[in-house]
N, C-alpha and C positions, 0 to 999 in steps of 0.2 A: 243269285242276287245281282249279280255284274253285268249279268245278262238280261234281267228286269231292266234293271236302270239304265244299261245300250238302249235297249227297245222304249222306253219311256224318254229318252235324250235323244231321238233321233236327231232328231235340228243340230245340235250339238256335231254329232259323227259325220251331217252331211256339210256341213260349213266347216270342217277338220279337212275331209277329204276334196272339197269344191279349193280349199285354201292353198292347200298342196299341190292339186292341178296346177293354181295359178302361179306361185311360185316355182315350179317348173318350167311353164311357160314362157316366163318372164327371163327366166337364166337362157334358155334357150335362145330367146329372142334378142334379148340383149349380145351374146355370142355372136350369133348371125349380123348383126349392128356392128358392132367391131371388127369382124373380118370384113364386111364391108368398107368401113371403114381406112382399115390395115391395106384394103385393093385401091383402093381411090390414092391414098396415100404411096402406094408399091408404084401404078401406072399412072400416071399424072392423064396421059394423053388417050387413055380411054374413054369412052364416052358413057354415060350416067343409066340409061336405058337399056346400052346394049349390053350391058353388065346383067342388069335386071334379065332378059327374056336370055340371055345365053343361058344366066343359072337359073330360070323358071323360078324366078323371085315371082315377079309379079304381071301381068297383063293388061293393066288400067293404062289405055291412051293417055287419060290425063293426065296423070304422075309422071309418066314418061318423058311426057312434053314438058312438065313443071321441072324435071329433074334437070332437063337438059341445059335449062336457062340458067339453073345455078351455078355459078363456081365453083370450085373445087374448092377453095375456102368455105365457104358459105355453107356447101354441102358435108364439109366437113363438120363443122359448128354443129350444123343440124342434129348430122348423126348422133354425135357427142351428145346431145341434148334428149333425142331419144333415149338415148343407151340410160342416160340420167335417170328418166322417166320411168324406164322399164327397172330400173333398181331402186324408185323408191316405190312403185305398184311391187317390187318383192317384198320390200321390206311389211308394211301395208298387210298384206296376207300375209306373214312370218307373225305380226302383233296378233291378228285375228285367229291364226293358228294356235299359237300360245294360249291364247287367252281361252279358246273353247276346248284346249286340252285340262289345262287351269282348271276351271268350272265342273268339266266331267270328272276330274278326279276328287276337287272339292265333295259333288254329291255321290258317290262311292266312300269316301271315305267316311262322311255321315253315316250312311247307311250300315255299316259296318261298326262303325263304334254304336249307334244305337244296336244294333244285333249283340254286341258284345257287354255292353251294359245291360242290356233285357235278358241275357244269361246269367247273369253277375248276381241279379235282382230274386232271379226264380227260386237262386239257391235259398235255402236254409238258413238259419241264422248260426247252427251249430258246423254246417258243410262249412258255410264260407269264413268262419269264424277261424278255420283247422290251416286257410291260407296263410299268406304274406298277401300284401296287397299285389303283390307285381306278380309273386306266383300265380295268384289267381286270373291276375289276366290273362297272363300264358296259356293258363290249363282252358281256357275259355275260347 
């Protein structure tokens, strides 16, 4: 039945696990932003680009060129502002995650107490009579 309602919720399981990527992602990337950060801040007198292609950050001429004209304040701020960004796109997919875990288990657990009340129903008036109410759920 768990396994019906996986296969009938797919959309559900793929925006769970698309949600997940991306808060991975995002911790990831944010990490990489702060030791960046953490280097600019450690070397003052390094240069912004050559940081980039030593550690195979990134390859974009133009970023390079953009980077270089920043200041080390400025590019500091930036970071900082990234890093921001990248923790409220985690947060963002942590709601969406929740939420379509929320839902999947909402209709699992319908499903289930309808299964368990259409048990409940089939018995006998003398079978189910012989219960407690709570025992009879149990035994269902």
């Amino acid at each position: 039945m768990i396994r019906e309602t996986a296969i009938n919720q797919w959309k559900l399981i793929i925006l769970n696990i698309a949600t997940n990527l991306i808060q991975a992602g995002s911790e990831a990337l944010t990490l990489g932003v702060v030791f960046w950060t953490v280097q600019i801040l450690a070397k003052p007198e390094l240069n912004h680009s050559g940081f980039l292609v030593a550690n195979n950050v990134v390859h974009l001429s133009g970023l390079e060129l953009w980077l270089d004209r920043l200041t080390n304040a400025s590019l500091v701020l930036f970071l900082l502002g990234v890093a921001i960004l990248l923790q409220a796109l985690k947060s963002i997919a942590k709601y969406f995650n929740r939420t379509s875990v929320g839902y999947f288990a909402a209709r699992c657990r319908t499903l289930v107490t309808q299964r368990i009340y259409g048990q409940i129903l089939r018995l006998s008036y003398a079978c189910a009579g012989y219960f407690k109410i709570g025992d009879l759920n149990e035994y269902v």
